[in-house]
Residue frames as qw, qx, qy, qz and C-alpha x, y, z in Angstrom:
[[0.832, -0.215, -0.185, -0.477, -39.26, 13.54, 95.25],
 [0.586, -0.405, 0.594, -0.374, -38.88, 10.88, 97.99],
 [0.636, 0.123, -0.659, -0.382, -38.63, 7.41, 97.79],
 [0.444, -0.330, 0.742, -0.379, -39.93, 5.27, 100.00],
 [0.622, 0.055, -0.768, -0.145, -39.92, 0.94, 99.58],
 [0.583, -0.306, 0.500, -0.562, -42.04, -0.94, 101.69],
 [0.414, 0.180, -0.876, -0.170, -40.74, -4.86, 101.35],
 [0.674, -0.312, 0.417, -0.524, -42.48, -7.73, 102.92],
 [0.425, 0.152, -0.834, -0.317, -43.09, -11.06, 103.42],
 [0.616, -0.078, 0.516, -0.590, -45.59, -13.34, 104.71],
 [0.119, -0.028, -0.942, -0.314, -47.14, -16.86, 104.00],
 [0.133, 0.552, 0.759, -0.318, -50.68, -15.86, 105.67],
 [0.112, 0.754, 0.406, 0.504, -52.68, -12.29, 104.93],
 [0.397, -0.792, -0.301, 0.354, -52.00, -10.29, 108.03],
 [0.539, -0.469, 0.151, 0.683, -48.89, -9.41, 107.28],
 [0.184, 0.235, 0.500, 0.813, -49.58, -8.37, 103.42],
 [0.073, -0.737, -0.598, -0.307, -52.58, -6.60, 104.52],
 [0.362, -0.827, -0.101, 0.417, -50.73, -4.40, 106.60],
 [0.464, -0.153, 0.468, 0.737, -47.95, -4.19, 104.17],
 [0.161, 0.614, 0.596, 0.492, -51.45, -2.63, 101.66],
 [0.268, -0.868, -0.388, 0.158, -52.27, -0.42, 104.51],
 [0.539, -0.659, -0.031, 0.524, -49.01, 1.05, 104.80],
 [0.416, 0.223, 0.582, 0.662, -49.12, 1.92, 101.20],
 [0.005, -0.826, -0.379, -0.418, -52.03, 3.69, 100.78],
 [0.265, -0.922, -0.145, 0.242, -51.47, 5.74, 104.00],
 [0.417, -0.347, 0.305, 0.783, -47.93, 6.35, 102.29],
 [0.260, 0.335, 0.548, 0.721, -49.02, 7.40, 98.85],
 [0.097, -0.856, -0.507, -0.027, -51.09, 10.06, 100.74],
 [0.403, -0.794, 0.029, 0.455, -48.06, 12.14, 101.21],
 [0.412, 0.909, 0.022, -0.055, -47.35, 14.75, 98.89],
 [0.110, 0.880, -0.461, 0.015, -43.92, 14.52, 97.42],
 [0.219, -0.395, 0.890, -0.063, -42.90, 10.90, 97.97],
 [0.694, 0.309, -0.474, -0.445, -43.26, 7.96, 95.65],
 [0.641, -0.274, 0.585, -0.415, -44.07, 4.64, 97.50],
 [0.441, 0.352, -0.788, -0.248, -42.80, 1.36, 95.86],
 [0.847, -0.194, 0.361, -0.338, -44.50, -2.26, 97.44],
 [0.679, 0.401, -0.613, -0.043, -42.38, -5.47, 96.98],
 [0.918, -0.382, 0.051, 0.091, -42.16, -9.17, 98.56],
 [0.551, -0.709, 0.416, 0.147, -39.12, -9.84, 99.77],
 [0.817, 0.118, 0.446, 0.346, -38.25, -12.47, 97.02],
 [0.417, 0.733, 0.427, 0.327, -38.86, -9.94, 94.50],
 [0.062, -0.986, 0.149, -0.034, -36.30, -6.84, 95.97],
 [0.864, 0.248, -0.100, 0.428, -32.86, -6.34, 95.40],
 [0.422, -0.525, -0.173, 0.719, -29.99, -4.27, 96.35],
 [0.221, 0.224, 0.212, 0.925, -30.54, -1.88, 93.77],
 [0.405, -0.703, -0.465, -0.355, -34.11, -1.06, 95.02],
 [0.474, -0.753, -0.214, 0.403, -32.96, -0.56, 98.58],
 [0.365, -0.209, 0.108, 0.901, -29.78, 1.64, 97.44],
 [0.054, 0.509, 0.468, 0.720, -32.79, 3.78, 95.23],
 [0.326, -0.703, -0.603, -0.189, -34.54, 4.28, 98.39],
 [0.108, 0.575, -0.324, 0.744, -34.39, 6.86, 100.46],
 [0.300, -0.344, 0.700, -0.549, -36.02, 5.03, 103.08],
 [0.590, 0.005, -0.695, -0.411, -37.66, 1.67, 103.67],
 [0.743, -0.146, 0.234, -0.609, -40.31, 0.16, 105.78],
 [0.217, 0.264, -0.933, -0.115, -39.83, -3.74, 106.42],
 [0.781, -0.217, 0.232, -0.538, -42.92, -5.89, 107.45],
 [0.486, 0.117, -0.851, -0.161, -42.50, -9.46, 108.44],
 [0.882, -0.405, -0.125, -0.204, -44.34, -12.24, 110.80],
 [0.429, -0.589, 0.604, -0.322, -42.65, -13.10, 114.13],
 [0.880, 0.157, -0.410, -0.181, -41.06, -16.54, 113.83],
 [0.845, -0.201, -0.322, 0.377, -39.86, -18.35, 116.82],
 [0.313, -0.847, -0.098, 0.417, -38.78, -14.66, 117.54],
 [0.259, -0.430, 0.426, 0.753, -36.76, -13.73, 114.60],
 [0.410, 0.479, -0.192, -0.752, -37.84, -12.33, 111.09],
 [0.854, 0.418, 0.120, -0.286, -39.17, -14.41, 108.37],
 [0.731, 0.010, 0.429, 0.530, -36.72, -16.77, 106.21],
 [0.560, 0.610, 0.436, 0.353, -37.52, -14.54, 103.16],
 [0.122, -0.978, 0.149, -0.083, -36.94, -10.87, 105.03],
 [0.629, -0.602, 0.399, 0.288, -33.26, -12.47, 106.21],
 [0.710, 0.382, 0.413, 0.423, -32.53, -13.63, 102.66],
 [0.243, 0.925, 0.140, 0.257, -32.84, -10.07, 101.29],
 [0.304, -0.907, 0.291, 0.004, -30.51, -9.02, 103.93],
 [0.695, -0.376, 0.543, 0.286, -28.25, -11.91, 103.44],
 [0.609, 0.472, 0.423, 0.477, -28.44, -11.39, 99.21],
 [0.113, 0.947, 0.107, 0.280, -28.06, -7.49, 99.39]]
């Protein structure tokens, strides 16, 4: 079985309502197990579990969210 992690972050609803969307249409596919988690709330062991991973954040001034850079900068 697959893993796929789909992290996000957002302070509005757009972004986490896509971040719902892209869930469900994952968890339609047969054979792969689809994890949802804010940014605060992933670590490096999650990503290193995943076999792939799906990042959603709001455009800020052109560059990712504080909270999506964190992850990268804690992992």
């Amino acid at each position: 079985m697959k893993k796929l992690l789909v992290v996000y972050h957002t302070q509005g609803v757009r972004t986490a309502e896509l971040a719902q969307a892209v869930l469900a249409g994952a968890r339609t596919v047969e054979e792969t197990e689809t994890t949802l988690k804010r940014a605060f709330d992933t670590n490096a062991e999650d990503l290193l579990a995943a076999d792939a991973v799906i990042f959603g954040t709001p455009e800020n001034f052109g560059y990712m969210s504080g909270a999506l850079k964190d992850l990268f900068d804690r992992t």
